[in-house]
C-alpha positions in Angstrom: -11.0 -84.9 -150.8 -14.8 -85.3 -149.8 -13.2 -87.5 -147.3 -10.8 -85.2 -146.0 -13.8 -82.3 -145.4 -15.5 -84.5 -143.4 -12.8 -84.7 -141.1 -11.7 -81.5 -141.2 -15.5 -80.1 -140.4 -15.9 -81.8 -136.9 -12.1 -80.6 -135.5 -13.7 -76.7 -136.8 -16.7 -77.5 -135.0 -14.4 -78.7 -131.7 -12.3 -75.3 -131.7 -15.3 -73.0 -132.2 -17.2 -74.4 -129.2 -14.9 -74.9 -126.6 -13.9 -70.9 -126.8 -17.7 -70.2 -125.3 -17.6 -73.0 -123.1 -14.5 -71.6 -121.3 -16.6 -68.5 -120.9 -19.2 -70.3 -119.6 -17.4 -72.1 -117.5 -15.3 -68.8 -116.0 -19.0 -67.0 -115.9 -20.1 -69.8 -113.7 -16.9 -69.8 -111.3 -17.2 -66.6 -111.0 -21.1 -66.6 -110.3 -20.2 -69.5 -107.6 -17.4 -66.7 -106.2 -19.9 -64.3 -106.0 -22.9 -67.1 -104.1 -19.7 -68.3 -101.9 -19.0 -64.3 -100.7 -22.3 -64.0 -100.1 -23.3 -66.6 -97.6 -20.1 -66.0 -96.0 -21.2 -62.3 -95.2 -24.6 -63.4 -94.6 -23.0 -66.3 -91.9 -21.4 -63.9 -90.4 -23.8 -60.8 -90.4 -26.3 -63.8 -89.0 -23.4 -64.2 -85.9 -22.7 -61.2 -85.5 -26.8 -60.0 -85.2 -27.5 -62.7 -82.9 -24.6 -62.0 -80.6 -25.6 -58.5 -80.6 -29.2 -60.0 -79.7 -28.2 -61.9 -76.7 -26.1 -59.3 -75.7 -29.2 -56.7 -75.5 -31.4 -59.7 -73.5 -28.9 -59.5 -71.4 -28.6 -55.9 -70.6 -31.9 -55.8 -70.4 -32.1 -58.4 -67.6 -29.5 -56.2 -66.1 -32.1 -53.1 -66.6 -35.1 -55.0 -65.2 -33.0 -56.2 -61.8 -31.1 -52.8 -61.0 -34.8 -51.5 -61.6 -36.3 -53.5 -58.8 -33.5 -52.9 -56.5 -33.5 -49.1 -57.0 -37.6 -49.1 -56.7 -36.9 -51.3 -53.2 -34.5 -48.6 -51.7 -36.1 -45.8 -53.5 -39.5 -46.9 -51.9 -37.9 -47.6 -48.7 -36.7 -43.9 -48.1 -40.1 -42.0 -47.1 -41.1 -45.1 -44.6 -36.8 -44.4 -43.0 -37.6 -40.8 -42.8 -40.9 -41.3 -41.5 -39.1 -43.9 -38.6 -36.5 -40.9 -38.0 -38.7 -38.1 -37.6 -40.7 -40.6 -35.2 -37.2 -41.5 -33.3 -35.9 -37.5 -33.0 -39.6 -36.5 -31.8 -39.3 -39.3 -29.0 -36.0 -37.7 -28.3 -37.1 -34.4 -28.1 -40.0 -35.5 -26.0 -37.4 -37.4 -23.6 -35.5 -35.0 -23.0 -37.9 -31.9 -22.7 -39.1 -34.3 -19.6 -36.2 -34.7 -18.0 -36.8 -31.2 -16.6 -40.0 -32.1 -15.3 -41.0 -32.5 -11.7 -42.4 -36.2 -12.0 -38.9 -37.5 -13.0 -36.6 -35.5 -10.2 -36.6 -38.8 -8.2 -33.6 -40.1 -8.7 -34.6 -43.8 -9.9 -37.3 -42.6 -12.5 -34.5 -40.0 -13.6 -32.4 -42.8 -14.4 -34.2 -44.6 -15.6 -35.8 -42.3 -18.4 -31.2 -41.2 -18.9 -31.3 -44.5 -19.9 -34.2 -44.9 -21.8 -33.2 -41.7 -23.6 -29.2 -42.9 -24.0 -30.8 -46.3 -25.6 -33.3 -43.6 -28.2 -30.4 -41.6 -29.4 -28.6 -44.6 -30.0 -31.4 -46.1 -32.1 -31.6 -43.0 -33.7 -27.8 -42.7 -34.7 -28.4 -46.0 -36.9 -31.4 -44.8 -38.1 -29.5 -42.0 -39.5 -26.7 -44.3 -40.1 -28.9 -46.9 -42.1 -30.7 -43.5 -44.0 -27.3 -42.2 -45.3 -26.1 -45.7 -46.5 -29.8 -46.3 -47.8 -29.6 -43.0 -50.0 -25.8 -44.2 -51.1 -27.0 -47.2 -52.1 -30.2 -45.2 -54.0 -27.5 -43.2 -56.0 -25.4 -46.3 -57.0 -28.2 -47.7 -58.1 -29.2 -44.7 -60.3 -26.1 -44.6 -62.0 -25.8 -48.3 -62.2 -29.3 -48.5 -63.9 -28.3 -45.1 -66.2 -24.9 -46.7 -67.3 -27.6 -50.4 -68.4 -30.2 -48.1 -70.1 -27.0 -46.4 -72.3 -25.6 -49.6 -73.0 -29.2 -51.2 -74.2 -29.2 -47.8 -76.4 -25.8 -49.0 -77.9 -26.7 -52.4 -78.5 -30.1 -51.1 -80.3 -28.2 -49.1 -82.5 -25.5 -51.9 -83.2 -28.5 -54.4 -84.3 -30.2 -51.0 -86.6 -26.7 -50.7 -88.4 -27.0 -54.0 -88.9 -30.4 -54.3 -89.8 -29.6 -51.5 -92.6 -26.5 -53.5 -93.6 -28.2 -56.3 -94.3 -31.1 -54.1 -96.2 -28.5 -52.8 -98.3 -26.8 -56.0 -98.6 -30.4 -57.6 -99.9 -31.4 -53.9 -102.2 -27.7 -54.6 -104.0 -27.7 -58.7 -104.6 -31.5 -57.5 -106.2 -30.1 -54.5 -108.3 -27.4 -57.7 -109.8 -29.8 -59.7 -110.7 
């Protein structure tokens, strides 16, 4: 009978400890779950921020050269008024002496018609050039407001995020 308790004791030992070590082993599959879910947010959150990243480096590229180009024509308007004015005062001047005395002859008169025909001319493309420089001024205002919104987008994409992942870190703390 002694015998027989002996090997009765180790099989109770057996079937008592292999009921915690099931729920150990559960508790760690479902802690390795848990880890796995976790880096495969975290992979992702990390694509998806740098994405968003080279997205915004890219606007603001788009920012910096729409910026030049709208400082170039936007600079360039006061010197194309300056070169009108100049152009419809020679004009003016051309043809207020076509009435004069010293230009009756018939050559000099001529000559100055033409001189005048080749001023108003120039100053047709002047004007010509102004009006497509101040189109091209607005397109590039709107072009460069439409790259400022969009770099406003992208910073707020990349704060959600940012507070995503905050909350993300504040709630794998508050398991531990």
């Amino acid at each position: 009978m002694r015998y027989f308790t002996f090997l009765l004791f180790p099989t109770a030992l057996i079937a008592q400890s292999a009921a915690p070590d099931q729920r150990l082993t559960q508790t760690l599959i479902n802690e390795i779950q848990q880890l796995r879910l976790a880096i495969e947010r975290s992979t992702l959150l990390g694509a998806r921020t740098q994405l968003a990243i080279g997205e915004l480096q890219l606007q603001e590229s788009a920012v910096a050269r729409i910026s030049q180009q709208y400082n170039d024509v936007r600079f360039a308007g006061p010197s194309a008024a300056s070169r009108l004015n100049q152009f419809t005062e020679a004009v003016k001047s051309m043809e207020d002496s076509l009435g004069k005395p010293e230009w009756a002859e018939p050559r000099k008169h001529e000559e100055l018609d033409d001189a005048l025909r080749q001023r108003k001319a120039e100053l047709d493309g002047l004007r010509t050039e102004e009006q497509q420089r101040s189109a091209r001024e607005g397109e590039l205002a709107a072009q460069l407001q439409t790259a400022q919104n969009q770099i406003a987008e992208a910073r707020t994409r990349i704060a959600e995020m940012e507070r995503a992942l905050d909350a993300a870190i504040q709630q794998l703390s508050k398991e531990k």
